[in-house]
N, C-alpha and C positions, 0 to 999 in steps of 0.2 A: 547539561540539562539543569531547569532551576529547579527548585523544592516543589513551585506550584504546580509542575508538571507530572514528578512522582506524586504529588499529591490527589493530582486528576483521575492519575491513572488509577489507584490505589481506590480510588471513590468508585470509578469505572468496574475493578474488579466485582467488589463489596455488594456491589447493585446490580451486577451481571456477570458472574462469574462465569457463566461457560459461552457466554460472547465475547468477552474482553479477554480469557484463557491463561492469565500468567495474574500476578498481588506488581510485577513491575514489569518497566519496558524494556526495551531492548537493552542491554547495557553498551556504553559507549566504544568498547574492544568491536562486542559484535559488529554494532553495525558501523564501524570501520571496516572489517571486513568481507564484510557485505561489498561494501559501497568499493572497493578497491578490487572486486572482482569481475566489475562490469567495463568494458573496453565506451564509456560515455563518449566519446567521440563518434561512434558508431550508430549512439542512441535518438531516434529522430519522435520517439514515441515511449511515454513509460507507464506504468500501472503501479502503484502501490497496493497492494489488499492490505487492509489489516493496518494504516498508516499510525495507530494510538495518538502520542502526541510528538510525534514527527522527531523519534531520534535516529531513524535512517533515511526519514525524508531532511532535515537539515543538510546531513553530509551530503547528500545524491545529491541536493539542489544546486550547491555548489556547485559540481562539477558538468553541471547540464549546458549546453547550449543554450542559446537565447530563444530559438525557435523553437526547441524542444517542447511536446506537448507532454503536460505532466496529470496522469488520475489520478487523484486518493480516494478510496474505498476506505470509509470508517463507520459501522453503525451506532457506535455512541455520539449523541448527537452535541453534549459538553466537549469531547474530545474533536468532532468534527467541527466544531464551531472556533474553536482554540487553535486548528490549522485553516482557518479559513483567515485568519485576524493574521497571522503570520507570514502566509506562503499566497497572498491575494490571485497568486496569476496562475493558481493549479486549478484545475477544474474538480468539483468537490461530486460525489454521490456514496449513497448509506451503502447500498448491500451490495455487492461483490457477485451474488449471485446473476447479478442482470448485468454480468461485465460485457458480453458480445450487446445486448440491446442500450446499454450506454454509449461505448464506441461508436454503432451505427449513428445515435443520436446525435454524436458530436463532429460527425464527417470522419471517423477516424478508421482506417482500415485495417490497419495490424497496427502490434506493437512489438516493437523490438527487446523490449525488457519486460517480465514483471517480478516484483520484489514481493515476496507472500507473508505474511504475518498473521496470518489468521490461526484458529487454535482450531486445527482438522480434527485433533481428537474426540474434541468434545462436537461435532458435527455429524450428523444424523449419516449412515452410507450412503444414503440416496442425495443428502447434499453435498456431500467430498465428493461425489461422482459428477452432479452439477456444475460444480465450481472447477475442477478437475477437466474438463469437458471442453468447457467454456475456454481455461485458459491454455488450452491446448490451438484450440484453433484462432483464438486471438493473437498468437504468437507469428512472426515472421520468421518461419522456419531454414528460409535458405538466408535467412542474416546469424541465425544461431551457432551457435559456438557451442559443443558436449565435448 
């Protein structure tokens, strides 16, 4: 990850701290092990929530098929624009909350994966249940793996 991107983040926090939820991103350990616990060959559909400035969408990308359809869910819109310049072929929207009415929007019927990065703590009950909800039933449950 470069400096500009800790720095993004870091700006992200500073200006929205209980939407942004962490001062940095993922650190590279994590999301290696993120990204090494998803069977990506199986992946036809993914969701990012919470993408910041793409240190687990980098890795994931790599490992995606080419037809693979990729979300990122980021509501800062510096950081969403920062992955939009980098990753041109993900399809990009802010709030996570309107994750089933995106999908629909996009022909997309389930997803096989999603990666969460949002900071539920600082989220009101009634929107963790929302969102919670949502990525429940967005999920392709006879492709899932517990």
């Amino acid at each position: 990850m470069i400096m500009s991107e800790y720095l993004l983040f870091l700006q992200g926090f500073l200006k929205d701290p209980k939407r942004v939820g962490n001062i940095l991103p993922s650190s590279p350990l994590l999301a290696d092990k993120i990204v090494q616990s998803v069977q990506w060959h199986n992946v036809n559909a993914v969701a990012e929530l919470g993408a910041g400035t793409g240190a687990i969408t980098r890795l994931m990308t790599s490992q995606l098929k080419n037809s693979t359809k990729v979300l990122l869910f980021e509501r800062n819109k510096k950081m969403r624009e920062h992955l939009k310049a980098i990753y041109p072929e993900c399809i990009f929207h802010s709030n996570a909350s309107y994750l089933l009415k995106k999908l629909n929007q996009e022909g997309i019927r389930e997803l096989d994966c999603i990666i969460c990065g949002l900071p539920f703590f600082n989220f009101s009950s009634e929107m963790r249940d929302k969102i919670l909800h949502q990525i429940v039933k967005s999920l392709n449950l006879n492709q899932a793996e517990f």
